[in-house]
C-alpha positions as a Python dict, from the first residue, in 0.01 Angstrom:
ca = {
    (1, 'X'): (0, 0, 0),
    (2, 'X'): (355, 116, 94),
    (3, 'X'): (462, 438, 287),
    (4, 'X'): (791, 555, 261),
    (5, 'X'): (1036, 622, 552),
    (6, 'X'): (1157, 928, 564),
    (7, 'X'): (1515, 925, 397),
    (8, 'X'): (1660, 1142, 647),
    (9, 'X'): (1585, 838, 950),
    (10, 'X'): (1648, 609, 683),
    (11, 'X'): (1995, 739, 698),
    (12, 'X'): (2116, 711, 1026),
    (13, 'X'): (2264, 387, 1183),
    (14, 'X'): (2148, 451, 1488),
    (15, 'X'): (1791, 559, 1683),
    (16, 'X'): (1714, 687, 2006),
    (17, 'X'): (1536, 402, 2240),
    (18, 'X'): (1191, 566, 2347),
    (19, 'X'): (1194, 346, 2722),
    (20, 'X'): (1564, 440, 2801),
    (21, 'X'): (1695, 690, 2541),
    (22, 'X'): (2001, 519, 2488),
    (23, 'X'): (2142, 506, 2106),
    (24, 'X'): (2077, 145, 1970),
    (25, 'X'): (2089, 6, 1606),
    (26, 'X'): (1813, 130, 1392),
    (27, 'X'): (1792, -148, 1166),
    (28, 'X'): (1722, -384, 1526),
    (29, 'X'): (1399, -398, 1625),
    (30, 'X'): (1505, -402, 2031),
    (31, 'X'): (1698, -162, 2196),
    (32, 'X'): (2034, -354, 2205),
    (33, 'X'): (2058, -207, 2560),
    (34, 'X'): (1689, -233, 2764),
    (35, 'X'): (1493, -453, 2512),
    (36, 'X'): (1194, -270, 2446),
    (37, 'X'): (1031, -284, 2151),
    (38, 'X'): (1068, -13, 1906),
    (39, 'X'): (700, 3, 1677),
    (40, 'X'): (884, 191, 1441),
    (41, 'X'): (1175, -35, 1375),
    (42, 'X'): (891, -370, 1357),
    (43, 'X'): (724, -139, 1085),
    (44, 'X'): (1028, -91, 879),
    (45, 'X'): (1166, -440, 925),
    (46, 'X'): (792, -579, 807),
    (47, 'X'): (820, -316, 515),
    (48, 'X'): (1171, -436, 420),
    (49, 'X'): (1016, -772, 409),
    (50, 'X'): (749, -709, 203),
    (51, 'X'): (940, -522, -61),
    (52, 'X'): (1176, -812, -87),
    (53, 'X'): (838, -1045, -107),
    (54, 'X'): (731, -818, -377),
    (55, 'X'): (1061, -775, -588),
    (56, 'X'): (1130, -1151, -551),
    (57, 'X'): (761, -1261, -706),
    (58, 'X'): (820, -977, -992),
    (59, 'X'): (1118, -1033, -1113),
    (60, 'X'): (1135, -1427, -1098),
    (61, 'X'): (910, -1451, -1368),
    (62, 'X'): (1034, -1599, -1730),
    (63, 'X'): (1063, -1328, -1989),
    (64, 'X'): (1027, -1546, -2367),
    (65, 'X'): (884, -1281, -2604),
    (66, 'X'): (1176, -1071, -2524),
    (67, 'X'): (1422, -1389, -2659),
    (68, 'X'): (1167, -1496, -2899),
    (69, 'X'): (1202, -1150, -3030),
    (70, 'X'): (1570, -1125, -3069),
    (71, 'X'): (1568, -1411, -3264),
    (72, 'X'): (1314, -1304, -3513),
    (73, 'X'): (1544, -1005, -3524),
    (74, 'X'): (1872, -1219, -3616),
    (75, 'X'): (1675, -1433, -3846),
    (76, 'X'): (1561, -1139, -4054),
    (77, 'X'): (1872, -1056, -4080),
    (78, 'X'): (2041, -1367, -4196),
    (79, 'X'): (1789, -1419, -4448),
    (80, 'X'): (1918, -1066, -4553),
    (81, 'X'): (2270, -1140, -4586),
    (82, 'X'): (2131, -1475, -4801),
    (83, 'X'): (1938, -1321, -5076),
    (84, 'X'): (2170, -998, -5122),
    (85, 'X'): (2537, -1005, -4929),
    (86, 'X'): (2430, -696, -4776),
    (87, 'X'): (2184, -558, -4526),
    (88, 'X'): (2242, -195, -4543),
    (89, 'X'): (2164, -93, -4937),
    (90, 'X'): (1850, 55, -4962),
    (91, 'X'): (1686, -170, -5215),
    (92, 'X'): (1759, -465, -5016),
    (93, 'X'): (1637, -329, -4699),
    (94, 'X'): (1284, -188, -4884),
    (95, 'X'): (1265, -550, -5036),
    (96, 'X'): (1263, -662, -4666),
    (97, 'X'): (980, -373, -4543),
    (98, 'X'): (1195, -107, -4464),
    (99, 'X'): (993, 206, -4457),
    (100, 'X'): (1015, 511, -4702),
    (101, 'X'): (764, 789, -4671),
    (102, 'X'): (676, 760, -5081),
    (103, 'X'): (578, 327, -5005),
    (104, 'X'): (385, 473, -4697),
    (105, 'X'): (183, 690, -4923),
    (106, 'X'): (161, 471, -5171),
    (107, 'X'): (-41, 244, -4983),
    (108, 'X'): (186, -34, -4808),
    (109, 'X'): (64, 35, -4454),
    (110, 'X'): (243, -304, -4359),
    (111, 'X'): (587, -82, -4378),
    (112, 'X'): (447, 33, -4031),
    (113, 'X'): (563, -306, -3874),
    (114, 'X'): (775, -470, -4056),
    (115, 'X'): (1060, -189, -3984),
    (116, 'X'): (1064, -330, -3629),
    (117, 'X'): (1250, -656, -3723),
    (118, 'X'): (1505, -504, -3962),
    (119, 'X'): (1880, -398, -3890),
    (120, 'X'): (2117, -195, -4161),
    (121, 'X'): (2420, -400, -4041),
    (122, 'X'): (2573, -559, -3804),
    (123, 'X'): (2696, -304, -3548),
    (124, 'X'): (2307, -184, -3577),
    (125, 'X'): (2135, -492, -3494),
    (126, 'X'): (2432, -607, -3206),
    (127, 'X'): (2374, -279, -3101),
    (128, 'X'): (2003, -308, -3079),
    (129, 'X'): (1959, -638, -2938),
    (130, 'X'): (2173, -517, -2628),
    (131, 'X'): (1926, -301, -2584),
    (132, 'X'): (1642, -508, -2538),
    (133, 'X'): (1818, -783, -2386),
    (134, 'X'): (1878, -551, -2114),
    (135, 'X'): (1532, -369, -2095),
    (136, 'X'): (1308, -614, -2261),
    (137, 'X'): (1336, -854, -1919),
    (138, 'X'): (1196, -590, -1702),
    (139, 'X'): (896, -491, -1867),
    (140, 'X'): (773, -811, -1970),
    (141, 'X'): (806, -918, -1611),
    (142, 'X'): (595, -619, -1517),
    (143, 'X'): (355, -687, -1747),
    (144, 'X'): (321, -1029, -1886),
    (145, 'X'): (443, -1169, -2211),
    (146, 'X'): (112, -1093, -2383),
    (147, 'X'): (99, -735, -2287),
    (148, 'X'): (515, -683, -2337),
    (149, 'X'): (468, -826, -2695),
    (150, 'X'): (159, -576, -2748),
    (151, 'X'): (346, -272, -2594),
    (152, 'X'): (655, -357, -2801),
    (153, 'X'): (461, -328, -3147),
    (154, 'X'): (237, -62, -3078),
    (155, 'X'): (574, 128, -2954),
    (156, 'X'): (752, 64, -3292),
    (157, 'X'): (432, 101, -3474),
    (158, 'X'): (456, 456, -3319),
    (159, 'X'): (827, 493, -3404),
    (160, 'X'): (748, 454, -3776),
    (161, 'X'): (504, 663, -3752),
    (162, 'X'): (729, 947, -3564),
    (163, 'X'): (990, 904, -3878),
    (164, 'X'): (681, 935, -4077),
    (165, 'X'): (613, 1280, -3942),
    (166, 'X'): (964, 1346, -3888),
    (167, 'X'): (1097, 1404, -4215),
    (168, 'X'): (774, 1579, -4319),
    (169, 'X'): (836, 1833, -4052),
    (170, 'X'): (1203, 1825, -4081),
    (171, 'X'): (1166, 1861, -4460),
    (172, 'X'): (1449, 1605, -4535),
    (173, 'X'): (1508, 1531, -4883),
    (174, 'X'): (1637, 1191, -4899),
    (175, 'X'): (1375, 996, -4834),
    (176, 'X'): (1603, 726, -4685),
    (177, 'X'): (1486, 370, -4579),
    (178, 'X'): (1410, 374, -4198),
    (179, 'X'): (1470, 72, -4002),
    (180, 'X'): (1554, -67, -3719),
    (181, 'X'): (1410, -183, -3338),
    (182, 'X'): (1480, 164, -3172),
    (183, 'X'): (1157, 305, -3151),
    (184, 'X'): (1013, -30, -3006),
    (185, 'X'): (1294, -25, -2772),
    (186, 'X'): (1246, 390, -2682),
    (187, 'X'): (913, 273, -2582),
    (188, 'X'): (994, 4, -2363),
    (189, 'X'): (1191, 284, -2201),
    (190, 'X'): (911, 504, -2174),
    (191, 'X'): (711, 225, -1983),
    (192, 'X'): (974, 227, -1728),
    (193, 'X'): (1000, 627, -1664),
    (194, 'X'): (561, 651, -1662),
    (195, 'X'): (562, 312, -1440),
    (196, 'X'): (691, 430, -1106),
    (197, 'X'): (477, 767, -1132),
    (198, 'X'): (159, 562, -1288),
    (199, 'X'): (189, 327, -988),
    (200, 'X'): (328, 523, -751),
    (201, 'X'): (55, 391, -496),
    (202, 'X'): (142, 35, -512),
    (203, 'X'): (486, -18, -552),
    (204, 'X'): (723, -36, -294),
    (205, 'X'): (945, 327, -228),
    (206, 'X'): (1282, 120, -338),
    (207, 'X'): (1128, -61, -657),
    (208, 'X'): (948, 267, -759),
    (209, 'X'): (1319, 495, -707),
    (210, 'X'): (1535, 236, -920),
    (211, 'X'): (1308, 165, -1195),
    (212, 'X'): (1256, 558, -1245),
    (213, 'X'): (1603, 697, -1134),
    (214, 'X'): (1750, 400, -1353),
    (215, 'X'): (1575, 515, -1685),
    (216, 'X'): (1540, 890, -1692),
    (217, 'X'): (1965, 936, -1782),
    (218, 'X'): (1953, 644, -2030),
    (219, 'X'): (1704, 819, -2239),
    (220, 'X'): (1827, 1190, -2207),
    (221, 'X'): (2179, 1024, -2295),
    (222, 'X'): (2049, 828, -2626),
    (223, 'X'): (1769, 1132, -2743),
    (224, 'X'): (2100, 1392, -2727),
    (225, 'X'): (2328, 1131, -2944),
    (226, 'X'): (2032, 1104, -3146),
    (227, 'X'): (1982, 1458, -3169),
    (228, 'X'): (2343, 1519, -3223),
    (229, 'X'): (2407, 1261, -3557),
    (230, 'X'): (2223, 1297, -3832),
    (231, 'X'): (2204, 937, -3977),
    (232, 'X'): (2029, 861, -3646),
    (233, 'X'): (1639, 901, -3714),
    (234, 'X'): (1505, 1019, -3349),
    (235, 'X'): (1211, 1138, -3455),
    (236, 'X'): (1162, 723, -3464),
    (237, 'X'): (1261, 759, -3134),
    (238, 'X'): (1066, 1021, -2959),
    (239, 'X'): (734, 867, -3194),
    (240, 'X'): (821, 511, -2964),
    (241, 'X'): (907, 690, -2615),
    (242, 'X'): (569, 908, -2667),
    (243, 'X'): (402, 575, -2748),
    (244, 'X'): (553, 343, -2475),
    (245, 'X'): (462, 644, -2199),
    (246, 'X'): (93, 633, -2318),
    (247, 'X'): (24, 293, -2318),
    (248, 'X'): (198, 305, -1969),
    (249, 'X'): (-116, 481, -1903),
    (250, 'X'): (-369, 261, -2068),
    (251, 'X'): (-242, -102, -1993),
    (252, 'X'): (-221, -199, -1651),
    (253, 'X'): (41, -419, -1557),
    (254, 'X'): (23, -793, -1344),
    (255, 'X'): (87, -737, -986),
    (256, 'X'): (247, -999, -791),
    (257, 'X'): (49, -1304, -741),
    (258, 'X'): (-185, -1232, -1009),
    (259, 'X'): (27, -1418, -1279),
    (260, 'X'): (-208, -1705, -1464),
    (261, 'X'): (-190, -1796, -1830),
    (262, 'X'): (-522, -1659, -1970),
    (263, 'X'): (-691, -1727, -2299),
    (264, 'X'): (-695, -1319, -2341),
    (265, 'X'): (-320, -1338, -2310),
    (266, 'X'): (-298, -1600, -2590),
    (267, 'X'): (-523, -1453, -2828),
    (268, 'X'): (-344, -1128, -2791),
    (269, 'X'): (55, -1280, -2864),
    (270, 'X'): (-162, -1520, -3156),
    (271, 'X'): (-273, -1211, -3291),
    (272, 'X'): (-2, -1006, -3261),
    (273, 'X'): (222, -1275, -3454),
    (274, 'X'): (-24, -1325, -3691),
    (275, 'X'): (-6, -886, -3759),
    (276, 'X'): (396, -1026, -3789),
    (277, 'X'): (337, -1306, -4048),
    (278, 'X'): (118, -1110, -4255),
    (279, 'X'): (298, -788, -4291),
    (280, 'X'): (653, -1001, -4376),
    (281, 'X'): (430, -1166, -4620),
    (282, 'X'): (315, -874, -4781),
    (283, 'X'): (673, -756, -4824),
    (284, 'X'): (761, -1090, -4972),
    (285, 'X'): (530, -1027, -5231),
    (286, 'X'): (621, -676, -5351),
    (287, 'X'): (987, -774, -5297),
    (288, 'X'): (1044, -889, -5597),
    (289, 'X'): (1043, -563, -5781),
    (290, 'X'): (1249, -412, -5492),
    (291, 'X'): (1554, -658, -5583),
    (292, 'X'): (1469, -557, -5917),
    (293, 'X'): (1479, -194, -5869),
    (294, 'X'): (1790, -268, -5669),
    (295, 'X'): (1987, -297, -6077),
    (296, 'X'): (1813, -62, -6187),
    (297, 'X'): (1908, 203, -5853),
    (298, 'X'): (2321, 26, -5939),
    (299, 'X'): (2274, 166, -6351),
    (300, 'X'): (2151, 473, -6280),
    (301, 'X'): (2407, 602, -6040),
    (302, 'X'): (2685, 429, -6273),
    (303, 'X'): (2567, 601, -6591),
    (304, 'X'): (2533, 974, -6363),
    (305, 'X'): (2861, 888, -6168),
    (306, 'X'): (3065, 801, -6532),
    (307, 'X'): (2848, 1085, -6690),
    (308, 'X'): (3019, 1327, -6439),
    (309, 'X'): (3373, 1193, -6416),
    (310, 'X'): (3415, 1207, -6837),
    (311, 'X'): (3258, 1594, -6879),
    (312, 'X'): (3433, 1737, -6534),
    (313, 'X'): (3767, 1603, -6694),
    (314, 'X'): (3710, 1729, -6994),
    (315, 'X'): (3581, 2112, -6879),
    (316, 'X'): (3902, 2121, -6623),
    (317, 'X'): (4111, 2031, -6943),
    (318, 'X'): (3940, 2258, -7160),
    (319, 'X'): (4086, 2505, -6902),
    (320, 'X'): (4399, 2429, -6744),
    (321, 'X'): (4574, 2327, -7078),
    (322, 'X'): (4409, 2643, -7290),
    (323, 'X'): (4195, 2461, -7518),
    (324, 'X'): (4000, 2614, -7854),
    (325, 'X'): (3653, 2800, -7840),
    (326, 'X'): (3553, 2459, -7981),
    (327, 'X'): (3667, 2192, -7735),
    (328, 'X'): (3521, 2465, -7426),
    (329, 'X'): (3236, 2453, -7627),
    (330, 'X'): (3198, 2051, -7623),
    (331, 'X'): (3299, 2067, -7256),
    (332, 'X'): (3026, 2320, -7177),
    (333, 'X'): (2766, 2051, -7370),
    (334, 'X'): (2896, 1752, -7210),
    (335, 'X'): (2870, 1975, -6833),
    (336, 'X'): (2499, 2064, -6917),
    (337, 'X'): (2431, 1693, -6977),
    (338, 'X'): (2573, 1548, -6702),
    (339, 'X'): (2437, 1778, -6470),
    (340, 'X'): (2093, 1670, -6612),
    (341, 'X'): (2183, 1296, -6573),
    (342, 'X'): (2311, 1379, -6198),
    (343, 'X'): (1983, 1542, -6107),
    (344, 'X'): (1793, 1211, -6203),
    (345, 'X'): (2043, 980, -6055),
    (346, 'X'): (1894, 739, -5845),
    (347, 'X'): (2117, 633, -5544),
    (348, 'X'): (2214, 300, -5320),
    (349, 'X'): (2220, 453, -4996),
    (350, 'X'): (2266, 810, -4810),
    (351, 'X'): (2653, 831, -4833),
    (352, 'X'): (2641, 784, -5218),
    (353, 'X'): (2326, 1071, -5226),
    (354, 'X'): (2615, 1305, -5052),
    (355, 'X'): (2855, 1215, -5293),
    (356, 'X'): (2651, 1289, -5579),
    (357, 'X'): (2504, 1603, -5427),
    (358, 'X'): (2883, 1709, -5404),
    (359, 'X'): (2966, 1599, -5755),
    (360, 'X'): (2622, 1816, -5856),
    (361, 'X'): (2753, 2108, -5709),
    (362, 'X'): (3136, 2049, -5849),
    (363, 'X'): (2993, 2037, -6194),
    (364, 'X'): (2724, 2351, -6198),
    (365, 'X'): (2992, 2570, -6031),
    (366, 'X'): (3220, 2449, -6299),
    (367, 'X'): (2971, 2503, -6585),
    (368, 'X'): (2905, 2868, -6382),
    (369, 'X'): (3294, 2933, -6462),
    (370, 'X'): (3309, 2816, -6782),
    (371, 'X'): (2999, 3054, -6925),
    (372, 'X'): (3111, 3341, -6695),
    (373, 'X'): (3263, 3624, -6935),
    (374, 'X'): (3611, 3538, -7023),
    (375, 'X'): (3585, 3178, -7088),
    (376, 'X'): (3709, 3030, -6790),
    (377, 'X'): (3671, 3239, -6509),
    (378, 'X'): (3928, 3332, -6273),
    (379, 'X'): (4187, 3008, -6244),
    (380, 'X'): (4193, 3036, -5842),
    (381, 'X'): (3867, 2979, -5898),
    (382, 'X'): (3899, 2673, -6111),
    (383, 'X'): (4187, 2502, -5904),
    (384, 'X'): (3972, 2512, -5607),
    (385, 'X'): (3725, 2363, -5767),
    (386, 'X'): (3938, 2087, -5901),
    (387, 'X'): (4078, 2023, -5564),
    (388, 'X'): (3709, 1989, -5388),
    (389, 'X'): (3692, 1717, -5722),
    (390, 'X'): (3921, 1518, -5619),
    (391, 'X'): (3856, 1512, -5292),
    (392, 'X'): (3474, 1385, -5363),
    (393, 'X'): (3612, 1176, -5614),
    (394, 'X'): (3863, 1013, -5290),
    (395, 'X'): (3499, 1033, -5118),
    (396, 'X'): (3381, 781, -5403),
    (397, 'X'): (3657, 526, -5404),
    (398, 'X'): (3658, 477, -5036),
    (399, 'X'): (3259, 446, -5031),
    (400, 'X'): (3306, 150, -5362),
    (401, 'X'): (3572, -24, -5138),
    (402, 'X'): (3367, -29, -4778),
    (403, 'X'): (3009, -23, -4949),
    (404, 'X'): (3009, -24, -5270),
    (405, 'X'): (3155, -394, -5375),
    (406, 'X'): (2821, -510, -5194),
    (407, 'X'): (2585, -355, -5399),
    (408, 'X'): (2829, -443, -5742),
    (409, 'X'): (3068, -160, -5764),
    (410, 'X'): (3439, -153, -5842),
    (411, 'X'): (3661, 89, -5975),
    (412, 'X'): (3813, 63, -6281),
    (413, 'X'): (4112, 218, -6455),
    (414, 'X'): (4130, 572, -6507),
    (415, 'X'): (3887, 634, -6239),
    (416, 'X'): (3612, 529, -6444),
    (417, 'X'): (3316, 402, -6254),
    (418, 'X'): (3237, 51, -6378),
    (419, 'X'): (3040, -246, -6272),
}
């Protein structure tokens, strides 16, 4: 057990001798001036020792599930890029195990892992695997490879589960593909913040400060960017923080000198890969219908996003250039219809759902001025609307030239949607 000095005494350079009460180095254990012995200085020079003893047989340990897991995580991905070009459309990454609420509900509990291992893009997995290159280390050295790799899955297990329960409580209506080794990664940090407190007995005052005092801004910092962009799922988050901090709690970790390759600790990282294998191989088997579904998604928002372009032209027309009760008529039919195919339009990802909510709301505002008594409605009105068209329809051409070309989108002439 380790007591700690009090900072204050800690502080000082100097301490008073007790024999001849003459200033002499603190850190010495003789008075630099009569020799005597100072107890307290031999106590704090053994303590010193013994926390360098102690960081020195932690932290020397080999950390291989944390490597081991980065490259399953770049693997994943490659094999991503293989079979579609892309690793951020949504029916590539459900193919893969990304979760959705609906697939949860439906049944496909392996959706609870195999999230963990999946990246939407580059910058997301670079971004993620400096993450746990940086924190993975510590904790398994704390704990143990076996015990790491079973605090790492049960924490992303839970930060599933927390998007889960999210965007039920949130009430979000996309129900957009969540992925990604965050919550894992949020629970690795919650080890670290519980660990000093949860073993606050043992460890040495200076081990116990920087693993707490190191943690506690990193996760404030990365729960308030969370908080602050709304792409970023942090209820995934806070569901793998919660879950790292409890099994802080539950799983004790390997003290110095206690480190010995045990057949618990195989069976556990056996079984925990096998959990791996199985759920990948369950989403390997429904895949097929995903990458299916992925055409399908591509046809449907074609036929809403043409659909919308032809009868928005055409009411703006009828309009602008004073057109007879016949042609507003047609314009009025064509509006109703492709605000019926918009509302069942299927979508790629979340930046194509905006810009088809946006094209929604273009087109029933329009059809609101066209029925309104009068015939057109006031033409302030009508030019504003055309103006927020065109800027949603700028929206759509520089989504099909960053996104779109990956999923089989191109514009063609006229600003006609075409594949």
């Amino acid at each position: 057990m380790y007591k700690e000095n009090d900072d204050t005494a800690e502080s000082r350079p100097f301490r008073l001798c007790e024999r001849c009460g003459q200033p002499t180095p603190a850190n010495l254990p003789q008075c630099v001036n009569c020799g005597a012995i100072s107890l307290h200085a031999v106590v704090a020079d053994e303590q010193a020792r013994a926390e360098r003893r102690f960081a020195h047989a932690l932290f020397s340990r080999a950390t291989p599930v944390t490597y081991a897991l980065l490259a399953v995580n770049l693997v994943v991905f490659v094999l991503m890029m293989i079979v579609s070009r892309a690793s951020d459309d949504s029916p590539t990454l459900i193919a893969f195990g990304a979760k959705t609420n609906e697939l949860l509900q439906s049944g496909e509990w392996f959706r609870l892992v195999t999230p963990i291992f999946i990246h939407a893009g580059l910058p997301h997995l670079l971004l993620n695997s400096y993450a746990l290159w940086v924190v993975g280390p510590q904790v398994e050295k704390l704990y143990g490879s076996a015990r790491f790799l079973l605090i790492y899955l049960l924490s992303g297990v839970g930060g599933v589960a927390g998007s889960y329960f999210g965007q039920i409580l949130l009430r979000k209506s996309f129900d957009a593909p969540s992925v990604g080794a965050s919550g894992a990664i949020f629970g690795l940090f919650g080890v670290l913040a519980v660990f000093g407190f949860r073993y606050r007995h043992e460890l040495p005052p200076a081990i116990r400060r920087a693993l707490t005092a190191g943690v506690l801004p990193v996760i404030v910092i990365n729960l308030f960017i969370g908080f602050s962009f709304p792409f970023i799922d942090n209820s995934a988050h806070v569901g793998g923080l919660i879950t790292g901090a409890t099994l802080t709690l539950l799983i004790p970790y390997i003290a110095p000198g206690r480190e010995r390759v045990s057949r618990t600790g195989l069976l556990i990282i056996i079984l925990c890969a096998a959990v791996i294998v199985y759920c990948f191989a369950q989403a390997y088997r429904t895949s097929g219908g995903h990458l299916a579904w992925r055409g399908a998604v591509v046809e449907s928002y074609l036929d809403g996003i043409n659909s919308a372009q032809k009868a928005l032209s055409q009411s703006f027309r009828s309009i602008l250039e004073s057109a007879t009760p016949q042609d507003k008529k047609a314009a009025i039919g064509s509006l109703s219809g492709a605000i019926e195919k918009l509302q069942k339009t299927r979508t790629p990802d979340q930046q194509s759902e905006q810009i088809r909510l946006e094209l929604l709301r273009i087109a029933r505002k329009q059809q609101a001025l066209m029925t309104a008594p009068g015939g057109g409605g006031k033409i302030d009105e009508v030019l504003a609307n055309y103006d927020d068209y065109e800027k949603t329809w700028s929206r759509l051409e520089e989504w099909v030239k960053s996104e779109g070309s990956k999923r089989g989108l191109t514009l063609g002439k006229g600003d006609k949607q075409s594949k």
